[in-house]
N, C-alpha and C positions, 0 to 999 in steps of 0.2 A: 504494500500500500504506500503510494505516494505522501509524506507530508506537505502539505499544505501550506506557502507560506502567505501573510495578511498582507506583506508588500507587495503591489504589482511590479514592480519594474526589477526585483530579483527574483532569479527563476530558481524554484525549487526543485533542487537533485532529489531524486528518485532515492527511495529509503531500505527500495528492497530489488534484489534481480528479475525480480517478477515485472514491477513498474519497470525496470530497462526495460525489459521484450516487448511492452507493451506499445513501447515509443517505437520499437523498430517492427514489430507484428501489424500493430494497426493502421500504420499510417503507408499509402502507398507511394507508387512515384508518381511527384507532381507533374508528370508529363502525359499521365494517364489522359485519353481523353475521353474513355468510356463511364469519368467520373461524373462529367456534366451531363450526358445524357441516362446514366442513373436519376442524376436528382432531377433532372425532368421527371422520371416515374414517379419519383419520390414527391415531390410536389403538385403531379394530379392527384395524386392517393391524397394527400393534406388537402386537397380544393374539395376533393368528393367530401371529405367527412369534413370539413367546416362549411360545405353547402346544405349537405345533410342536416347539422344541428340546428337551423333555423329554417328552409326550406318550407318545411312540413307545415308551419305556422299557418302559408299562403291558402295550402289546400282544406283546412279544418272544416270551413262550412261545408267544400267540399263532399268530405268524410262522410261530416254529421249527416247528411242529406242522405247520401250515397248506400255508408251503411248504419244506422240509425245509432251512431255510438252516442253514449252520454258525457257530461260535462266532462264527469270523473273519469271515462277513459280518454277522452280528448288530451285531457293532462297528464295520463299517462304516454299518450303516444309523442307527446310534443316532449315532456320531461324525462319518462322514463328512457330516455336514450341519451340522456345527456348524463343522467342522475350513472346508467352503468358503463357510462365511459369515462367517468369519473373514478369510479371502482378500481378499476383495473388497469389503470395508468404506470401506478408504481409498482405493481407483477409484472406488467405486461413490459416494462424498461425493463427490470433485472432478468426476464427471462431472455433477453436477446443477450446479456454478456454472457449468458451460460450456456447456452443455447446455437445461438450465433443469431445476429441481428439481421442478416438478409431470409433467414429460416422464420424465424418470427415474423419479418414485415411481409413474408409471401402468405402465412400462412393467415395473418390479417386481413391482406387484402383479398383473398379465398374467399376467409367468412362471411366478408365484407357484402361481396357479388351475390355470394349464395343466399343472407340473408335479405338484401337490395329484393331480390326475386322474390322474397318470401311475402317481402311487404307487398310488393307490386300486385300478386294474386291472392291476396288476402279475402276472405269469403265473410268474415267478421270482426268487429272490434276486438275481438280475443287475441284471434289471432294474430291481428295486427299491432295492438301491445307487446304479445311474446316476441315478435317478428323485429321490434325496435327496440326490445332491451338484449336480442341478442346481434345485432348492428352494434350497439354501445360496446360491447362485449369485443367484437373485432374489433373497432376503430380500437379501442383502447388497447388490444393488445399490436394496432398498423402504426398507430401514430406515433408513438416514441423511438421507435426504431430509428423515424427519418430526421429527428436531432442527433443522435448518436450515430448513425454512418456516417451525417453531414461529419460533426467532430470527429472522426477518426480517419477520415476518407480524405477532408479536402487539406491542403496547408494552409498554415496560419494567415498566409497572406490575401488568400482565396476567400476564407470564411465572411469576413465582411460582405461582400459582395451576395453571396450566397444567402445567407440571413436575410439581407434586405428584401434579395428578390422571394423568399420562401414566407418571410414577414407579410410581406405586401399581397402577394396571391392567397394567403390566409384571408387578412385584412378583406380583399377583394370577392373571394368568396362570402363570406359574410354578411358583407355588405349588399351585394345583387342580388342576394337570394331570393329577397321579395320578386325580385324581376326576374329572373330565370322561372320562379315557382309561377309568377302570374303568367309570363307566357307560354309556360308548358301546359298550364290546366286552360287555360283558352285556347291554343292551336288543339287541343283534345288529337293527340296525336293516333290513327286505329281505334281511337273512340273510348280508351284506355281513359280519358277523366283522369284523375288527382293519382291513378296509378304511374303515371309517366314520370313523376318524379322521384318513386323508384327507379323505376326497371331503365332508367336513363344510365344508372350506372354499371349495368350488367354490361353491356360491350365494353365502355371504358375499363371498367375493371380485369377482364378478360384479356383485354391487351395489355395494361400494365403488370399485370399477373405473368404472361409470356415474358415478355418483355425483359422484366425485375430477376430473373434467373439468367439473362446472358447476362447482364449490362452491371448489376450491383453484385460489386464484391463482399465477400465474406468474411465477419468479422466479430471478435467475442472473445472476453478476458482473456488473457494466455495463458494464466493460472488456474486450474481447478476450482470452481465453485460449486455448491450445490446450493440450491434452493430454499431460505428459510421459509420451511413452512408454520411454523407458528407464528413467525412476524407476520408472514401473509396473513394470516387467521385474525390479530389484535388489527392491523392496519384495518382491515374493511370492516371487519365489524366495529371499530373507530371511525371510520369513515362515514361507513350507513349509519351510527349515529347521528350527524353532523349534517349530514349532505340529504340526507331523506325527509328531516323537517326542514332545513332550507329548501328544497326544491318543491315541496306540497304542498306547507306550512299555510302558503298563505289560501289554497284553497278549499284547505279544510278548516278556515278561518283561525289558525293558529289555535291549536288545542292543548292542553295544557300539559300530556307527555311529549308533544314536541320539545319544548322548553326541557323535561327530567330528561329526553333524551342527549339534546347538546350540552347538556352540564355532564350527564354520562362519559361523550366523547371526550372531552378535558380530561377526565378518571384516564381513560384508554391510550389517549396519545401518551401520556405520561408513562404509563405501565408500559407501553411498547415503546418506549425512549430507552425506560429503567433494561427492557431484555436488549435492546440492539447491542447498549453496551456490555451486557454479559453476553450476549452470542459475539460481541468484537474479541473480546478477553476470552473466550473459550476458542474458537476457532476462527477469525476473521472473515466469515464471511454471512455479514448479518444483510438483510434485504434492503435496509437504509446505512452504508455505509457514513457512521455518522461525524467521521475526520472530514466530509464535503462541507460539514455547517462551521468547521474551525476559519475557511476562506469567508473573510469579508467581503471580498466581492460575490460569492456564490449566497451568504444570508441575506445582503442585503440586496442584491437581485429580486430575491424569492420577496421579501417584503414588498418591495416596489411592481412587481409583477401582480402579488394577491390585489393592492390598491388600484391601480389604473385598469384589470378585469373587473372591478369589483365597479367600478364610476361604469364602464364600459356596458356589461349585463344591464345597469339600469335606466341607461342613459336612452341605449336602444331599446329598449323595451318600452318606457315610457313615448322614448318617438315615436315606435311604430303605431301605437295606440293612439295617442296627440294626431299623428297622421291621416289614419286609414276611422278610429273613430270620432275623431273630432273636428278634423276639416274634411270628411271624407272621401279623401283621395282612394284613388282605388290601389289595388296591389301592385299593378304597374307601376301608374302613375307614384307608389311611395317609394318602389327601385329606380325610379329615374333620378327623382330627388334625390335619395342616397347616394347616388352615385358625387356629388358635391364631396361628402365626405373623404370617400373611397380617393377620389381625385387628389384630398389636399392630403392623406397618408401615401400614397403612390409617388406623388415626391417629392418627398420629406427621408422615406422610406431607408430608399438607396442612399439621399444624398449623406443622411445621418451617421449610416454605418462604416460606407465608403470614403468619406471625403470628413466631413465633421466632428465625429467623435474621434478618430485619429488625433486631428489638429489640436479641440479643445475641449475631449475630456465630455466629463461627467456635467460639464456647464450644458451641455447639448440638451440633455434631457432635464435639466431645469429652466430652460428656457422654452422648451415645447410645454412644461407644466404650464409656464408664465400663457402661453399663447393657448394652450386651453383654456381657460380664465377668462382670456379677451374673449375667444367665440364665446364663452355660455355666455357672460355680458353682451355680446351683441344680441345672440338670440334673446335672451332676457328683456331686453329692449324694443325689439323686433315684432315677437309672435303677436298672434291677435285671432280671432275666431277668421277671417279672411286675408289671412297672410298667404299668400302664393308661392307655390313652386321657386321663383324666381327669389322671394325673399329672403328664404330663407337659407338658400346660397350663401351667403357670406359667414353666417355664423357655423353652418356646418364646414365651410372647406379650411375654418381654421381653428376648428377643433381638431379635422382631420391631420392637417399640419399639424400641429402640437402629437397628436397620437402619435403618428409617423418618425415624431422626432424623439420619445418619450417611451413607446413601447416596443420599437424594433429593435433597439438597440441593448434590449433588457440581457436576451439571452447572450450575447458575446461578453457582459458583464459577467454573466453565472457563470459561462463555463471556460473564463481562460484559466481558471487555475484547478481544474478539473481533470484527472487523471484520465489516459485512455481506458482504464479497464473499469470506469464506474459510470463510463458514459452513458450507457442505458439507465443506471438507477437515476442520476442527476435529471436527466431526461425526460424520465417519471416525473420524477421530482415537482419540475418546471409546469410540465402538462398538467398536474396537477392542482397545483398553485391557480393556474388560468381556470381550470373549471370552478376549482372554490370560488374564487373569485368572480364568476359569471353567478354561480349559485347565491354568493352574499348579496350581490348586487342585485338578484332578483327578491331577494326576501326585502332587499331595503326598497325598495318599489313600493310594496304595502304602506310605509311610511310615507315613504317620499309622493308617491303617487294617487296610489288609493283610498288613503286617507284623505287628503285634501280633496279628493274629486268628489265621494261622497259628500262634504259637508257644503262644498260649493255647491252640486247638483243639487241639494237641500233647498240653499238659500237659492239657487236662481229659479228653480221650480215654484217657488213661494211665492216672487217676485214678480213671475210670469204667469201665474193664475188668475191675478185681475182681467190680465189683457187678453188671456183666453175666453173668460166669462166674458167681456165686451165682445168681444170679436162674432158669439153665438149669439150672444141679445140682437145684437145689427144683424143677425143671417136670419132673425125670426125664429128663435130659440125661447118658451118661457122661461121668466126669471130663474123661476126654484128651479128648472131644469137646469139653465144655463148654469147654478150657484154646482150642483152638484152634479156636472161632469166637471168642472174647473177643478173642484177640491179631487177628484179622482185622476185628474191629469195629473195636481200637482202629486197627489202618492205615487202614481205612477213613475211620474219620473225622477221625483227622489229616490223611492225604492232601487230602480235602475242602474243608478248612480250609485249605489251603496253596492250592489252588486247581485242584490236579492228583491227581486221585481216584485210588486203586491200584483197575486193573479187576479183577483178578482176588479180592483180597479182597473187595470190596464183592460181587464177583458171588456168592463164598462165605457171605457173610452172607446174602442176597437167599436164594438158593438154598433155605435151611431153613425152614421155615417158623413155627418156636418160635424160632429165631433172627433171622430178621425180624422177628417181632414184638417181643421184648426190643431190639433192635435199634436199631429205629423209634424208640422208649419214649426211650431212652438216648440218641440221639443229637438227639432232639428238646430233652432236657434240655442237653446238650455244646453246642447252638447256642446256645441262651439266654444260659450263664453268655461264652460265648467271643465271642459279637456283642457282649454287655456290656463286658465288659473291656475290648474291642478301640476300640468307639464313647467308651469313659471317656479313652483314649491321645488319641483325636480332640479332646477337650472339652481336652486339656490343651494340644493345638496351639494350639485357640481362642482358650486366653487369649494365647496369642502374637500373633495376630493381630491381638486387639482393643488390646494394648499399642502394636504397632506404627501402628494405624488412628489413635488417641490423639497417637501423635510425628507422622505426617505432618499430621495435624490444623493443628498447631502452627504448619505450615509458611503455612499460609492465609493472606490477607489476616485481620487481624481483621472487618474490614466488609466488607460488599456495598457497592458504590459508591452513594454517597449521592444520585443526580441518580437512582438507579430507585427508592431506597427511603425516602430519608428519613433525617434522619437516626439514630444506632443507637437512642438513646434520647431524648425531648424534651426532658429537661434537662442530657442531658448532651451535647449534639451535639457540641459545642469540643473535649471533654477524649475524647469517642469517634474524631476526627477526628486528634486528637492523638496518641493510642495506634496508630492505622495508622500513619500516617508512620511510627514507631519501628517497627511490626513486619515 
């Protein structure tokens, strides 16, 4: 095992023969050119499953229509695939250094295909749950692989480069999804409906499945490891603590063993800290080699990674809602707009890794925090119940900037001081850190989002009941009638808003037909002002987030280690060499 040291710019020798071989086993020759068209593979497999984890959103009403699923599986299908690729991130790393990491990333992207199919022919909601928790299942054991070949496959000098563009088509997946989903379930491609965005990945996968067995070399600790399997055992069942009321929590309206739950996981991670280090002192090879958390740069990576997912999960979440429910753009029309963002992380992306963070360090991503801050401020300013497309441009492409500058560059932080032979766990690691982080961000939604939407849609339903009731009085509506569809309007749409619709009012409003339409009219307007208000509460989190992305910032090495990069600036290499030691 490599020791680890906390200065970047002195390289730490290798502690045992083991870490030699690893430097000279894993690493190929940089003349290789079958390396770049690997991480081609390796980064469609990354676009599939970060298309995959938001995708699905697009097709829901789809689903529900199609095959009559209920709420409670809708959010299984949407969560439960995020919830078990969160699972099995940090197995699914250490199985590829034991294993070997192109054995594992095939045998992912396998599942991958095969389950893609399963969802695709899906006959009911059962099946189409099981179909996507065993999807999570591959991705998690596809997607760590392809930081760990990156790390062992390319040279130090390459990796920048590499990150940015494998960052950015993450990013860029993500972001289209709505648009890829809305024009797959509209072209109805063979008549397949909301199936197409399965079975889109059964050929791609198929060829990079072929493909990933010439072109990616083979690669996995050089020393003997086996498996801990009881760490495995405390990790998920620590984790399903953790991650299973975060990711439901709020649909089950947060019940009250959610809460004994995550105080449980606290218990677990601890207890599985306390065995890594007796599985380290008994035989060194524990499932979280825990000498990776002695690197400063790799802690406080992981820190600053959990926060900028964590602003990220809720940022999107609350847009796409703000969006598609409250100015009612449609699913296209909400991937077109995103794509502003996607644009200002695309180049920021490259230019951060490649060119920026070289020069100046760890300033880079505290200046993209700074320039997150500005867009939610601008958006903060901005939104309004008929803000267009076009508006809202400016404050997304520099948030996305700020992203591009702030979260690409996270992972060359974690892993320069990262031995070849722990690559897959660190890996884990990271991937992991990203979904908690998506998962915290979704539960702080409830706060951040649907709380204030609820109490807004209160008061604007209130507020707008007068002008309901006038509105039926002028159509020739009697008073008492007129007084009591207004009051049923306004339960209605508070209830709505709260999340829990009154049937029977609503069914009251529905019912008349001059009252449905004034109805519609008025509550169409009660969304607008109420997604508003609610998404402005969010933007005020935001700056929370990006102050705190800012502090952990801090915590960085100032440099990236000078033997990949150079030093930070040409003239000032001594006095940039200088300023790490001190920080």
């Amino acid at each position: 095992m490599t020791s680890t040291n906390t200065n970047p710019d002195l390289e730490s020798p290798p502690a045992t023969a083991a870490a030699q071989a690893a430097e000279v086993v894993d690493a190929p020759s940089a003349a290789d050119p079958r390396r770049w068209i690997a991480f081609i593979i390796m980064t469609v497999a990354t676009f599939m499953d970060m298309l995959d984890g938001s995708i699905v959103n697009v097709a829901l009403p789809a689903i529900q229509h199609g095959m009559g699923a209920s709420f409670v599986q809708l959010q299984w299908i949407t969560a439960g695939y995020v919830f078990a690729f969160a699972l099995t991130l940090i197995t699914g790393g250490r199985l590829g250094d034991i294993y070997g990491r192109r054995k594992m990333f095939q045998l992912g992207v396998l599942g991958f295909v095969v389950t893609s199919f399963l969802c695709g022919i899906s006959v009911n909601p059962e099946m189409l749950v099981i179909s996507r928790l065993a999807q999570g299942l591959a991705a998690g054991l596809m997607v760590p692989q392809v930081m760990s070949i990156i790390h062992v496959t390319f040279p130090d000098k390459e990796k920048g480069a590499v990150f940015a563009i494998q960052g950015t088509i993450g990013g860029l997946a993500a972001t289209i999804a709505p648009l890829v989903g809305g024009v797959l379930v509209a072209a109805n491609i063979f008549n397949w409906e909301w199936r197409s965005i399965f079975l889109v990945n059964v050929p791609i996968g198929i060829i990079g499945y072929v493909l990933g067995w010439k072109y990616i070399n083979e690669s996995k600790a050089p020393s003997r490891i086996r498996l801990d399997l009881i760490g495995v055992v405390i990790a998920t069942v620590s984790l399903t603590a953790l991650l299973f009321p975060l990711t439901f929590g709020r649909e089950m309206d947060w019940p009250a063993w959610g809460f004994v739950l995550m105080a449980a996981s606290v218990v677990g991670f601890i207890g599985f800290v306390a065995y890594e280090r007796a599985k380290q002192r008994k035989d060194g090879m524990p499932l979280v080699p825990l000498s990776l958390f002695k690197s400063r740069s790799f802690s406080a990576a992981l820190a600053l990674m959990l926060g900028m997912f964590s602003f990220t999960g809720m940022f999107m979440l609350a847009l796409y809602l703000f969006l598609q429910e409250g100015l009612g753009f449609s699913p296209l029309r909400t991937g077109v707009t995103l794509l502003a963002f996607c644009i200002g992380a695309f180049i920021t992306a490259s230019a951060s890794v490649i060119a920026l963070v070289p020069k100046f360090g760890r300033a880079v991503l505290q200046v993209g925090a700074v320039v997150i801050a500005v867009g939610v401020a601008v958006l903060l300013f901005s939104i309004s119940p008929d803000i267009t497309s076009w508006g809202l441009v400016p404050g997304l492409l520099l948030i996305g900037l700020g992203f591009g500058m702030t979260a690409t560059p996270i992972a060359l932080f974690a892993l320069q001081e990262v031995p070849h032979e722990d690559a897959g766990a660190a890996s884990g690691l990271i991937n992991t850190k990203q979904q908690l982080g998506f998962a915290v961000g979704i539960s702080v939604v409830t706060l951040a989002f649907f709380a204030p939407l609820a109490s807004h849609g209160a008061a604007n339903a209130e507020s707008l009941a007068p002008q309901v009731r006038q509105e039926l009085v002028t159509a020739g509506v009697a008073d008492a009638k007129a007084t009591e569809l207004a009051g049923a309007f306004q339960t209605c749409a508070a209830t709505t808003f709260s999340g829990t619709p009154d049937a029977s009012a609503c069914a009251a409003v529905q019912a008349d037909p001059q009252a449905k339409a004034v109805a519609d009219k008025f509550t169409h307007q009660a969304a607008g002002q109420s997604f508003t208000d609610a998404f402005r509460t969010t933007l005020y989190v935001g700056f929370g987030f990006a102050a705190l992305a800012l502090l952990l910032a801090s915590f960085l090495p100032r440099w990236l280690k000078q033997e990949e990069w150079g030093a930070p600036a040409e003239e000032g290499a001594e006095e940039g060499a200088e300023d790490t030691a001190k920080a």
